[in-house]
N, CA, C and O of each residue as an XYZ file, in Angstrom:
448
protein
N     137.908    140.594    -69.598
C     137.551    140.543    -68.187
C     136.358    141.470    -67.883
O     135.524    141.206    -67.017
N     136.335    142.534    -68.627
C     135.249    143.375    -68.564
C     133.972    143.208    -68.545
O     133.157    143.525    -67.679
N     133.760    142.415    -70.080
C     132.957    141.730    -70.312
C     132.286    140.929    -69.443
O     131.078    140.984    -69.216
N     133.314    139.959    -68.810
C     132.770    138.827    -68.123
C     131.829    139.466    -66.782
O     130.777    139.041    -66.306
N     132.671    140.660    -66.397
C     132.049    141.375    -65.399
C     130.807    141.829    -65.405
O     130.096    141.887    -64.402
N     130.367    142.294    -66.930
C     129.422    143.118    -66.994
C     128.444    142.282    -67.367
O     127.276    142.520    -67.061
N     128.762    141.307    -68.004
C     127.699    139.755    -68.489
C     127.435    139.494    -66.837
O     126.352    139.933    -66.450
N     127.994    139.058    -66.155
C     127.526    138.815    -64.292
C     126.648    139.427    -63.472
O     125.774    139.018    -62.709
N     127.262    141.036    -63.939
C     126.093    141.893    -62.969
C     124.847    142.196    -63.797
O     123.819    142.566    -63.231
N     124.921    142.024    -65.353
C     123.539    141.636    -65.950
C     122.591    140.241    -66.146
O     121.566    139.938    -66.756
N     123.498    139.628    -65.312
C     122.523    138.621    -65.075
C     121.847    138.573    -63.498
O     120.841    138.040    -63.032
N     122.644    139.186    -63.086
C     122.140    139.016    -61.044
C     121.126    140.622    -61.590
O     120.262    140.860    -60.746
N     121.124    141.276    -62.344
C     120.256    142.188    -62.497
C     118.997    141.873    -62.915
O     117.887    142.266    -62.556
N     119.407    141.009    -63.825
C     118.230    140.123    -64.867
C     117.317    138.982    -63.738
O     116.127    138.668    -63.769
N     118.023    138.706    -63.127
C     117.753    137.521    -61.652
C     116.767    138.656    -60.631
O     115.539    138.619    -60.547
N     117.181    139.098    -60.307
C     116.563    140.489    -59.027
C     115.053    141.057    -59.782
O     114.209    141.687    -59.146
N     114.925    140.728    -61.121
C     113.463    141.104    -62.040
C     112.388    140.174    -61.793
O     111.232    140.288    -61.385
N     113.115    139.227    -62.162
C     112.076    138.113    -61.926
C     111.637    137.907    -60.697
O     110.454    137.573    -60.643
N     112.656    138.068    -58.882
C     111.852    138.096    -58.164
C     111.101    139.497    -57.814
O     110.701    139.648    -56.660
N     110.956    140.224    -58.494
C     110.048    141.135    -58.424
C     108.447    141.051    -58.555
O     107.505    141.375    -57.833
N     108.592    140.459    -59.829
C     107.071    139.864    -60.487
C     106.361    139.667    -58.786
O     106.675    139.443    -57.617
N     105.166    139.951    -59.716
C     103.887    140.009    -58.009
C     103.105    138.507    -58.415
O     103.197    137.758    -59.388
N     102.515    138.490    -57.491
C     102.523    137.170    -56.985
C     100.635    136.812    -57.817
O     100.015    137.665    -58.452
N     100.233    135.667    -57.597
C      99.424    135.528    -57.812
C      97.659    135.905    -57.159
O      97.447    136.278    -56.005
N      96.627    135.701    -58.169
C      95.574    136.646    -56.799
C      95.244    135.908    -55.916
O      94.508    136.390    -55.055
N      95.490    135.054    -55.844
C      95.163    133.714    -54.511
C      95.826    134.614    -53.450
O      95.234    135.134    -52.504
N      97.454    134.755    -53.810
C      98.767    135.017    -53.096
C      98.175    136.377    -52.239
O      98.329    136.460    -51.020
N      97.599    137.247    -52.898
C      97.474    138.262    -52.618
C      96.247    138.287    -51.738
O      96.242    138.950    -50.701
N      95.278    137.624    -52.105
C      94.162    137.583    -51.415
C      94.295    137.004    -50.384
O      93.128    136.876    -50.015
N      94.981    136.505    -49.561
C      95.549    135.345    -48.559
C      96.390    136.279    -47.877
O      96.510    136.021    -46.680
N      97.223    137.637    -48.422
C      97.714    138.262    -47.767
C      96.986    139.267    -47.368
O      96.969    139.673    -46.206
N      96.459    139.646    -48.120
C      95.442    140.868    -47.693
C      94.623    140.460    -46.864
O      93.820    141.354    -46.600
N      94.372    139.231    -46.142
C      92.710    138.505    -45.304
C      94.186    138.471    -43.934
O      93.967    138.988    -42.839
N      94.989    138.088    -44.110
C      95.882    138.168    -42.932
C      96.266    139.237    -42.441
O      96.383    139.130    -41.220
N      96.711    140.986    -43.119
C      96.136    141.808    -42.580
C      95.121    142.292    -41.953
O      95.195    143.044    -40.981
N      93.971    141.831    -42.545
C      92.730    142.446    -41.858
C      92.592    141.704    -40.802
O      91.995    142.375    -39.961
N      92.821    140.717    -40.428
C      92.176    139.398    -39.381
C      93.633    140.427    -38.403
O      93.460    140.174    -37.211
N      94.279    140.936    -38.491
C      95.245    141.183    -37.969
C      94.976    142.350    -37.085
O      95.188    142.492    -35.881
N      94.301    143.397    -38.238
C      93.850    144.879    -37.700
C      92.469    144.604    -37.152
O      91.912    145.146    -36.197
N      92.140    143.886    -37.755
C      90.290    143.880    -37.535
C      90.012    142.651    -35.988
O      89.193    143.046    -35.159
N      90.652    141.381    -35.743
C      90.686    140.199    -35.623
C      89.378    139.889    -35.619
O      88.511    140.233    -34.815
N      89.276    138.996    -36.884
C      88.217    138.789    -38.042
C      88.236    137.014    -37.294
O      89.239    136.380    -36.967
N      86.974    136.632    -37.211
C      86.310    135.476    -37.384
C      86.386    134.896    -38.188
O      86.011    135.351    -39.268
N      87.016    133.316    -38.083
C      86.856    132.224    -39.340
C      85.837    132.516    -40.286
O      86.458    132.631    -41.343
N      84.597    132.707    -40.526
C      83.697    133.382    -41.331
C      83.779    134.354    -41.914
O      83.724    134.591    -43.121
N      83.955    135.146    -40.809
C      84.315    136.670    -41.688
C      85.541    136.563    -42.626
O      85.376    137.172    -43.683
N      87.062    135.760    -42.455
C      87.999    135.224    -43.084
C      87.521    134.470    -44.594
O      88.356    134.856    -45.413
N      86.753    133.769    -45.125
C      86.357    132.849    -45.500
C      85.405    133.962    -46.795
O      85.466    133.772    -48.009
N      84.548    135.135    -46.080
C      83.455    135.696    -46.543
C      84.742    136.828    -47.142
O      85.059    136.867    -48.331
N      85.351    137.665    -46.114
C      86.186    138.545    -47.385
C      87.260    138.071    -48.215
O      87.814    138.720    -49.103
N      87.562    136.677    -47.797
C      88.857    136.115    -48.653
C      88.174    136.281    -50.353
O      88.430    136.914    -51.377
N      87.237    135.340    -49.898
C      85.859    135.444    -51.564
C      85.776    137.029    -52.359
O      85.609    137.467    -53.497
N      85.975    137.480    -51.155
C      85.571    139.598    -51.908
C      86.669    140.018    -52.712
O      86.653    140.523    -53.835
N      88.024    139.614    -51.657
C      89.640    140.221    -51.740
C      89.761    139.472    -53.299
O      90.061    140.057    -54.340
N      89.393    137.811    -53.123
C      89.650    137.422    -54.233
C      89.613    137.452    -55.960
O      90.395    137.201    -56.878
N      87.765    138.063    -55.745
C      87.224    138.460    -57.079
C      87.654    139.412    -57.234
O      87.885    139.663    -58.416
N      88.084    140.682    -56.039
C      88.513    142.107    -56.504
C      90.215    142.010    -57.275
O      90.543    142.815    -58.147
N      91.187    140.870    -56.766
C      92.446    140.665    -57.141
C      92.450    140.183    -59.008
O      93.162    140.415    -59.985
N      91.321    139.483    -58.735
C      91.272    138.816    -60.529
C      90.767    139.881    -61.255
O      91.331    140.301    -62.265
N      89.752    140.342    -60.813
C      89.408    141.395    -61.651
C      90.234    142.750    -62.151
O      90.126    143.544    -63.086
N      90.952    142.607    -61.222
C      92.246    143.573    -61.467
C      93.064    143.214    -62.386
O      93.307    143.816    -63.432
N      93.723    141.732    -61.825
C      94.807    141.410    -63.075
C      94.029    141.686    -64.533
O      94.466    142.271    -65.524
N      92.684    141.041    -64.311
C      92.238    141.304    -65.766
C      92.408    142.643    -66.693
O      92.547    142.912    -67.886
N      92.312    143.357    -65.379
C      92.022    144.913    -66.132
C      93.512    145.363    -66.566
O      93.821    145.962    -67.596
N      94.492    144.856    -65.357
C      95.819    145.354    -65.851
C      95.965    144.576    -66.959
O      96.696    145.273    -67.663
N      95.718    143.487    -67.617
C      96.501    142.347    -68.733
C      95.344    142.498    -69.752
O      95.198    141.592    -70.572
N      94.307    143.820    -69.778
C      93.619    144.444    -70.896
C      94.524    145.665    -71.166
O      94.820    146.424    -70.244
N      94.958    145.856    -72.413
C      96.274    146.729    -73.173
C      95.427    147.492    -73.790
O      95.974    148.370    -74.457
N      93.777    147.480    -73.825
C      93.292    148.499    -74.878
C      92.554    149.897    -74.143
O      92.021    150.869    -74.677
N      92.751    149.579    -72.786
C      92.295    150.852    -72.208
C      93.320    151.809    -71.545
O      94.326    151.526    -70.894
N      92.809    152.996    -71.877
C      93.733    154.122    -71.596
C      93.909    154.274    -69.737
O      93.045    153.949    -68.922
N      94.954    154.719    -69.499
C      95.473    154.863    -68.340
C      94.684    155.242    -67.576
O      94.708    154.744    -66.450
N      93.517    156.440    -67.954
C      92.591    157.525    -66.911
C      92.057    156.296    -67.087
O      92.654    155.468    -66.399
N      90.949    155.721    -67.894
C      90.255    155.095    -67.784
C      90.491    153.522    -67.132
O      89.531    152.774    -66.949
N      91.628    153.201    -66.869
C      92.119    151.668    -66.467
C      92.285    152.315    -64.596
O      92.306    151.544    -63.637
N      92.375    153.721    -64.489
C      92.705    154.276    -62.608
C      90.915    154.155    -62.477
O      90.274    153.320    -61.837
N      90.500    155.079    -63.159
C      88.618    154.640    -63.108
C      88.225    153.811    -62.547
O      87.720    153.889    -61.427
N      88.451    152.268    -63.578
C      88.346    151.465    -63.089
C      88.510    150.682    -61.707
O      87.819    150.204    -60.808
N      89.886    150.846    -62.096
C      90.094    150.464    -60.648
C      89.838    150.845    -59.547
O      89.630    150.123    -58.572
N      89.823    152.237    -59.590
C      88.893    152.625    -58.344
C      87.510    152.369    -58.017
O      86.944    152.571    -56.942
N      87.142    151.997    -58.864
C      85.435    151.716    -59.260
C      85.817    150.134    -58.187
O      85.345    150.107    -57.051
N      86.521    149.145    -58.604
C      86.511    148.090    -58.297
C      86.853    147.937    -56.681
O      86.401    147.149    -55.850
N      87.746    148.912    -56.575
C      88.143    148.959    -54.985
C      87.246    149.479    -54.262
O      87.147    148.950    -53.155
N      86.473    150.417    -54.493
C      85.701    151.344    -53.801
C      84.096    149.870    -53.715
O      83.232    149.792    -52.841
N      84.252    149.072    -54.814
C      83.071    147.984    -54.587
C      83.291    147.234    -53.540
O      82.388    147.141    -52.709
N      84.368    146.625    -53.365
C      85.387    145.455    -52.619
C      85.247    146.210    -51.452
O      84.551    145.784    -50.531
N      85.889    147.389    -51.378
C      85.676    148.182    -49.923
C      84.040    147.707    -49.337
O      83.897    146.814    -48.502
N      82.775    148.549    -49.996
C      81.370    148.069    -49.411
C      81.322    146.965    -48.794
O      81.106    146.813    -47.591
N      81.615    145.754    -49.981
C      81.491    144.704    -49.739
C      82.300    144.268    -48.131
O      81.412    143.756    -47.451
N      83.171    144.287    -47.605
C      84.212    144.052    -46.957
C      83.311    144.762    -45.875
O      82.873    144.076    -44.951
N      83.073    145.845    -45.935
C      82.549    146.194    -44.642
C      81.285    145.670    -44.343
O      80.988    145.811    -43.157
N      80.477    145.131    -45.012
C      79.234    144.564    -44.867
C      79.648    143.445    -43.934
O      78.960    143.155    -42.954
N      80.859    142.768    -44.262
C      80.720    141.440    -42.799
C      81.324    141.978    -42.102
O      81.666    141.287    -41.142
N      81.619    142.830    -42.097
C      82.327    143.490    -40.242
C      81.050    143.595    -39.516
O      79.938    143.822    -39.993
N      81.540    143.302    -37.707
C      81.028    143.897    -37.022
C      80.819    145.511    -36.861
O      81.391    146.102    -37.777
N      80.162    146.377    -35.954
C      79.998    147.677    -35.917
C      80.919    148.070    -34.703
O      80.766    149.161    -34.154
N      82.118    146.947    -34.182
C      83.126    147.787    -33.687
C      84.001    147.605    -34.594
O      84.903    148.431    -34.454
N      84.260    146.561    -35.913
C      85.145    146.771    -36.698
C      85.081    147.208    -37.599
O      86.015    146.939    -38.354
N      83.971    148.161    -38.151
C      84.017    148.930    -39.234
C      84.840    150.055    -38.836
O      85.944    150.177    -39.368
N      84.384    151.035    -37.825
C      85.432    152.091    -37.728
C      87.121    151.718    -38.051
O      87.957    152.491    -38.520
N      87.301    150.385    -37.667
C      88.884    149.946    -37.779
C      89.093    149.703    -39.019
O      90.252    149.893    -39.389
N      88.369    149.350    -39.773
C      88.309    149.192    -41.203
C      88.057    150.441    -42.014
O      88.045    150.311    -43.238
N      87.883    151.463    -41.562
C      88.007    152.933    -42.078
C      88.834    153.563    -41.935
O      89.187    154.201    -42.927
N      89.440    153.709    -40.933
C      91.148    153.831    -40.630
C      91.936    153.086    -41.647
O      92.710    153.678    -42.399
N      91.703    151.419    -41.698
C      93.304    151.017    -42.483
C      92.402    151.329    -43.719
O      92.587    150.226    -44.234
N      91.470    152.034    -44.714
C      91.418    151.864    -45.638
C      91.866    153.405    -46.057
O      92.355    153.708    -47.146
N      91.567    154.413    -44.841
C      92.373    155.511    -44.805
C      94.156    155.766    -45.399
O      94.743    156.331    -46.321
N      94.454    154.976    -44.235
C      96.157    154.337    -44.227
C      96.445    153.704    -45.672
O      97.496    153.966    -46.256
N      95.591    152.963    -46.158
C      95.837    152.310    -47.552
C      96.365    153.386    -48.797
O      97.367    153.624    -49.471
N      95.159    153.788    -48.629
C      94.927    154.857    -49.640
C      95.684    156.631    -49.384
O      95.480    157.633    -50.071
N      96.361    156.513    -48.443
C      98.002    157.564    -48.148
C      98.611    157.255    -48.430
O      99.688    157.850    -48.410
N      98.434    155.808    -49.046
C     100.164    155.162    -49.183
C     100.123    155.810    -51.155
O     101.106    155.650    -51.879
């Protein structure tokens, strides 16, 4: 009976992993453009112009995470390198009342 018990809660354990897994960079990029249109309220264009930014910055990431030959300092480097690009970029189609708002949540981002 033990067994059977412990085979159960290792499978609803084993179950609860898989929905963990993160989502795809489409997924992500689609969520991240619905925040900003949210904080920012971003123009069909402007939607369209950072979805393209959010997007290349999401792939380029997975890439870097699903590269196994670079060391940890150097894979945070990176990535900051990549975010801190995506950031520029992103603020370039804001307006100049929504950049300040876009310095705040990138503030807020980066506390978390």
């Amino acid at each position: 009976m033990k067994k059977l018990i412990l085979t159960g809660l290792s499978f609803l354990f084993a179950l609860t992993l898989t929905f963990a897994q993160d989502g795809t960079p489409e997924e992500k990029a689609t969520a991240t453009v619905e925040k900003l249109t949210e904080k920012l309220t971003l123009t069909s264009e402007q939607q369209t112009a950072i979805y393209d930014v959010v997007l290349e910055h999401k792939k380029a990431k997975a890439a870097l995470k699903a590269d196994g030959s670079l060391s940890a300092d150097a894979l945070e480097q990176q990535k900051g390198s990549l975010k801190a690009s995506a950031d520029a970029k992103i603020a370039e189609q804001l307006s100049d009342e929504q950049k300040p708002l876009y310095t705040k949540f990138v503030q807020e981002r980066d506390a978390k």
